[in-house]
C-alpha angles and dihedrals in degrees: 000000000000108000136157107273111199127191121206131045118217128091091305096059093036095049079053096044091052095049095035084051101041089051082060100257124148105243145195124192115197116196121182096206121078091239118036122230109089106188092007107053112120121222107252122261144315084033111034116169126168120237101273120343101309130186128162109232110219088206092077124073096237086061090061085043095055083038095052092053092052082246096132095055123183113350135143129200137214113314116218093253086055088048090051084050098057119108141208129219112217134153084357092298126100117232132177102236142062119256124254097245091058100045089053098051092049101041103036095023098063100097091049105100108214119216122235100224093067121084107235091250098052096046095042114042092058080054104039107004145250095287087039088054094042093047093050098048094044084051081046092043095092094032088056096029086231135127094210114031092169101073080061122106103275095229095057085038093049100040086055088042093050097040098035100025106034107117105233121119126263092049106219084244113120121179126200125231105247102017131268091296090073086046080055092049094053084052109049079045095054088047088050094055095055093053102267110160101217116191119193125201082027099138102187119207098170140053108245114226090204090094150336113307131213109202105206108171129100119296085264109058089037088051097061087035084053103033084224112131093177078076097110146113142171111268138166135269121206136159112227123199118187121194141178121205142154112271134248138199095236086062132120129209110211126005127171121216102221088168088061108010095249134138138211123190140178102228104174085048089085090021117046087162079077095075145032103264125272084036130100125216118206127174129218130202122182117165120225122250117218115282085001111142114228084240087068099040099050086048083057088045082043100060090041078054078052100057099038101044100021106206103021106130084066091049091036101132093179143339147166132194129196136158129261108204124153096010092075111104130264118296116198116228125209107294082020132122132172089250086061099062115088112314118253090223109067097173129244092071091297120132137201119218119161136112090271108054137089097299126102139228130075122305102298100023083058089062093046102043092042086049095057087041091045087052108038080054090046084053106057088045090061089045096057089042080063108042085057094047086055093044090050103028 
């Protein structure tokens, strides 16, 4: 019997699985891994970490889908005594408030429409001037996973810096308890309970003909799937360094490098849940310069470790570091829109989900909204096969 097959398991397929199913279409999800999740698997207990410093932003339409399913589940967000706590890294010194410059570019800047032909950096110095511009892209760096946002279209760089970086309390950042594996738990449930059939360790190396297909994996793995290898986009490098250690008065709880565009967060403050007890997790994002080595980048995330827990190297219980490149969501270069990356719809009843494809929205909301898109897609085209099957019999 003819169904929606759907490869890939992280927020993308199981976005598709959800809608395919909800829209009353037999489906089957095929994840290569042996758990589901992708981006967004978290690490197991007692230290459970994301892949890379993830938040949901409720100021985006996929938040209030996942929200409307029960698929969120419980989260907080940052209450206004941990806003007055964050810090800002700027000529080398940490300070509590947000530099003029940038105040000025998010909160009077907000009726000027960037083009998107412009990179950030051409269309906004002449505005808001060199600092203003520095001190906005190294607060983008670990949003965009990119050690120079600026040379970015200014329309893609502008719309991220006035929804994610504008100072007005409460902040749109929403984070999930138990990290986005349990996200990723709700969801793989919810498809179960519609009749998805989910199978786990099922690498797929060619395309099925029973049905349509929704390929929802990265741009590397679709392109050899495919055998496209127009199948690119820009995307982001960072080195990310996680660490638990036992707390101390003198620490922070989030600080932004706006000197080097990285980012340092207390994770377990607003989810104890996040670390054995008597043990603080932090995260730690730095992106990669090019032809930068890991080794350089993580001593850069290091001394940001430095300003924001003083000591903790001494007080450091466990931690691990990697790299994300390539995963890290589509970034819009100069002449560039989102409805310019690789189509969702590839013809022959093949789609297209991921975080890099036409879809808009920032990093994860792209997955999501490219994976209902994907499906409900996936959806009319097994419908037409149908209704031919039942003209022609």
């Amino acid at each position: 019997m003819a169904h929606i097959t759907i490869v890939g398991g992280g927020l993308a397929g199981l976005a598709a699985a959800i809608t395919a199913a909800e829209l009353g279409a037999p489906v089957t999800l095929h994840e290569s891994h042996s758990t589901l999740g992708g981006r967004a698997r978290s690490t197991k207990s007692p230290y459970v970490t994301n892949d890379g410093t993830h938040v949901f932003f409720v100021n985006g339409e996929p938040w209030q889908w996942l929200l409307g399913r029960g698929l969120a589940g419980p989260f907080v967000r940052l209450t206004s005594q941990e806003v007055m706590r964050m810090r800002f890294r700027r000529r080398g010194k940490l300070r509590g408030s947000l530099p003029a410059g940038y105040l000025r570019m998010t909160l009077l800047g907000r009726r000027r429409v960037p083009p998107h032909e412009l990179s950030f950096r051409d269309w906004a110095t002449p505005l808001f001037g060199e600092q203003a511009v520095r001190d906005s892209v190294g607060f983008l760096g670990p949003v965009l996973y990119d050690a120079d946002p600026a040379r970015l279209s200014a329309a893609f760089v502008f719309e991220r810096l006035l929804r994610v970086g504008t100072p007005k309390y409460p902040l749109p950042t929403r984070y999930v308890i138990g990290g986005w594996g349990a996200v990723v738990d709700r969801m793989a449930d919810r498809a179960r309970e519609l009749g998805v059939r989910v199978e786990t360790g099922a690498r797929i190396t060619e395309l099925p003909e029973d049905g349509p297909v929704v390929v929802a994996t990265g741009l590397d793995a679709a392109r050899t799937l495919l055998g496209d290898p127009g199948l690119r986009w820009e995307s982001g490098a960072s080195v990310l360094l996680d660490v638990a250690m036992t707390p101390a008065k003198k620490d922070g709880n989030v600080t932004f490098d706006m000197d080097e565009g990285g980012f340092v967060g207390h994770y377990s403050d607003h989810d104890p849940t996040l670390a054995p007890a008597g043990e603080d997790l932090w995260q730690g994002q730095m992106p990669l310069r090019a032809g930068e080595s890991k080794a350089a980048a993580l001593d850069r995330l290091r001394s940001l470790y430095d300003l924001t827990a003083p000591g903790w190297r001494e007080r450091t219980t466990w931690q691990r570091d990697y790299v994300s490149r390539g995963r890290t969501g589509a970034l819009d270069l100069p002449g560039r829109t989102w409805r310019d990356r690789p189509a969702v719809d590839r013809g022959e009843g093949v789609f297209l989900a991921g975080d890099s494809v036409a879809a808009p929205g920032i990093l994860a909301e792209v997955s999501l909204h490219s994976g209902r898109t994907a499906a409900a897609r996936a959806v009319e085209a097994l419908s037409r096969s149908r209704a031919r099957v039942r003209e022609f019999g």
